[in-house]
C-alpha positions as CSV (number, residue, x, y, z in Angstrom):
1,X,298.1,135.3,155.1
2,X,300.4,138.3,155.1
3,X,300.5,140.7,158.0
4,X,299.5,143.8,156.7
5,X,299.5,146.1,160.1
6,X,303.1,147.2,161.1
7,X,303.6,150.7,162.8
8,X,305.4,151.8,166.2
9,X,306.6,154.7,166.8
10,X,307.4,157.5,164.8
11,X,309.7,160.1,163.5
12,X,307.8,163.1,162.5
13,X,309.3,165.6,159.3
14,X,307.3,168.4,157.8
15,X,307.0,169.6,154.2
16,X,308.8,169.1,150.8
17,X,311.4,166.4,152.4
18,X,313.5,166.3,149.1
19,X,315.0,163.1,148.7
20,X,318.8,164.8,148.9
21,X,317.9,165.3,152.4
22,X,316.5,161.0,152.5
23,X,319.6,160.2,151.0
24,X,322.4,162.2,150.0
25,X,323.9,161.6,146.1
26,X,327.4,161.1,147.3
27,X,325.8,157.6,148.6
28,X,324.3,156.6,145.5
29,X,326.5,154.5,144.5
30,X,325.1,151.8,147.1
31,X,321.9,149.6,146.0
32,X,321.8,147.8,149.3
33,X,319.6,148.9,151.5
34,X,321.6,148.5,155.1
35,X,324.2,150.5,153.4
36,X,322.0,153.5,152.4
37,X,320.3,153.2,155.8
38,X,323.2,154.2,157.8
39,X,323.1,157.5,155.7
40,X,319.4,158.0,156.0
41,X,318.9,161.6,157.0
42,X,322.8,162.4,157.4
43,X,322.2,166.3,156.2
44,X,319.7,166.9,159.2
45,X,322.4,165.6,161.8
46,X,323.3,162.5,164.1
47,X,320.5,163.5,166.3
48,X,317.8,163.0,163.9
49,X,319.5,159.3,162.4
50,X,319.6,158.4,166.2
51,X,315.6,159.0,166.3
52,X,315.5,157.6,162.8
53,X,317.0,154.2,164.3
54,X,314.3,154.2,167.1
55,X,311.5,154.8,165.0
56,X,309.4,152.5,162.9
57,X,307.2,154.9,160.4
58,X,307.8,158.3,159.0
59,X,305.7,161.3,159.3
60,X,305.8,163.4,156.8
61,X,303.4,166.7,155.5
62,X,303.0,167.3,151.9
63,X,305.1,166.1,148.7
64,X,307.3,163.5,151.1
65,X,310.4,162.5,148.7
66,X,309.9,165.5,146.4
67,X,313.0,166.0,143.9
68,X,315.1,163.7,142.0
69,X,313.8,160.2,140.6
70,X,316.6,158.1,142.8
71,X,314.8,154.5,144.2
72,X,317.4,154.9,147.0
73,X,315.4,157.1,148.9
74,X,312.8,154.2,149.7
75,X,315.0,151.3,150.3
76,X,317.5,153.5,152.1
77,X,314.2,154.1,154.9
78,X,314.1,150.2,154.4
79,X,317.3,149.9,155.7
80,X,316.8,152.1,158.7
81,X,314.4,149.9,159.8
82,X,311.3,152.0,158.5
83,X,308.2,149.7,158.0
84,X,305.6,152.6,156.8
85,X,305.5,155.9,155.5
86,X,302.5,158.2,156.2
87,X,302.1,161.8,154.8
88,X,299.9,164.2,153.9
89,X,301.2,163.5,150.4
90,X,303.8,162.4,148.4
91,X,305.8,162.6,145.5
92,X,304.3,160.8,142.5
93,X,307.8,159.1,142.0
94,X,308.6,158.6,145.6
95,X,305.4,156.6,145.9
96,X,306.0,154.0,143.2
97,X,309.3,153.6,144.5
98,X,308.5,153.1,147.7
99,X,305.6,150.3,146.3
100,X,308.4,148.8,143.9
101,X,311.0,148.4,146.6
102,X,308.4,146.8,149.2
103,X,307.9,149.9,151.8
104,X,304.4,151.0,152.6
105,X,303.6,154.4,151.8
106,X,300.1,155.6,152.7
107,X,298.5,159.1,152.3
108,X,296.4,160.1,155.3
109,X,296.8,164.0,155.8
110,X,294.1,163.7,158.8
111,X,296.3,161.0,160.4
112,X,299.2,163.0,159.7
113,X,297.6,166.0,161.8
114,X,297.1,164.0,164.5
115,X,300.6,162.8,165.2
116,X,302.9,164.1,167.5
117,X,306.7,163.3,168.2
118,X,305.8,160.2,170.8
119,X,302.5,159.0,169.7
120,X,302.4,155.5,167.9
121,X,301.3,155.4,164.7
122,X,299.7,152.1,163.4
123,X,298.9,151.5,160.2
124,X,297.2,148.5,158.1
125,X,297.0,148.7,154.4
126,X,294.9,146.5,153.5
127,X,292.0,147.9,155.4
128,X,293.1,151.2,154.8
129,X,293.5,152.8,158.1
130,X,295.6,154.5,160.4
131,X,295.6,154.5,163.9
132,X,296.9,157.9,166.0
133,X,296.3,157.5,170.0
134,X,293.2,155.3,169.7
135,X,291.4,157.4,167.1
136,X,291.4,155.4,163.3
137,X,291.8,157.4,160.1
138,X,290.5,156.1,156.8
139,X,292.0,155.8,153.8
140,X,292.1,154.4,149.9
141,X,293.0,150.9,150.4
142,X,295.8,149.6,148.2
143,X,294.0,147.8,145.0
144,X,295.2,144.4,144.8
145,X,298.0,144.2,142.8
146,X,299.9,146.9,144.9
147,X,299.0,144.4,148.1
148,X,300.6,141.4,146.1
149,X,303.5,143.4,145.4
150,X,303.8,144.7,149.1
151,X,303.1,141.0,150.4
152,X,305.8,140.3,148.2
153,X,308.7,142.4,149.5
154,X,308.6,144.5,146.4
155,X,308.4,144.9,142.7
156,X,311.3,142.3,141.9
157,X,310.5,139.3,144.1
158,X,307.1,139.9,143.0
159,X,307.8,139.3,139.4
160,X,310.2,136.9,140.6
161,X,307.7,134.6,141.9
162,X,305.0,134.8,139.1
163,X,307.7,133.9,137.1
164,X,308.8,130.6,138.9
């Protein structure tokens, strides 16, 4: 069976983080996610991609990965070393790329008012909750075919293996 807890500690962003600010266009020229990684957060300074390479999950407020349609944003979080993604809410598009390139991405605004900078934030998909300093927040659980996909590593080896 496929671990679905993973969590650690986080980095914490607020509102509207547009994915220009995830990863810059100038890098979009790179599908591979270790590449993009290294540029993950670049416009908010060296300080914040040093925390970014300490941390396991984002925190985000509302309309995480809000603005252009680029995949890159997801797998370049993957390439930081991001397992999860909770926020208040996100971006329609960022969401399904997130799904498709195998990087959790849960909505859990109560969770996400609970976190601050140095508090671990757990979360489990498939039971759909969030743990914040020993208190558990409830959410949607992923319907099945987004858990195969996730168990997978993402859209493409998913598709690759139902085809084999």
């Amino acid at each position: 069976m496929t671990e679905t807890r993973t969590g650690g500690a986080p980095i914490v962003f607020g509102d509207d983080v547009n994915t220009d600010v995830i990863i810059p266009g100038r890098y979009l020229v790179s599908i591979d996610p270790a590449e993009l990684g290294t540029h993950a957060f670049e416009p908010l300074g060296p300080g914040v991609q040093a925390h970014l390479r300490r941390s396991d999950v984002v925190v985000a407020g509302r309309n995480f990965g809000c603005g252009s349609a680029r995949e890159q944003a997801a797998s370049c979080l993957i390439g930081a070393g991001i397992k999860a993604v909770v926020a208040a809410s996100f971006s329609r598009v960022f969401f399904r790329n997130a799904i498709n390139t195998g990087l959790v991405a849960v909505e859990c605004p109560e969770a996400v008012a609970a976190v601050g900078e140095d508090t671990p934030v757990w979360v489990d998909h498939d039971a759909g909750v969030v743990e914040v300093a020993g208190k558990s927040f409830h959410f949607a659980p992923y319907p099945q075919g987004i858990k195969d996909i996730l168990a997978a590593g993402g859209l493409i080896p998913y598709l690759m293996r139902r085809k084999a």
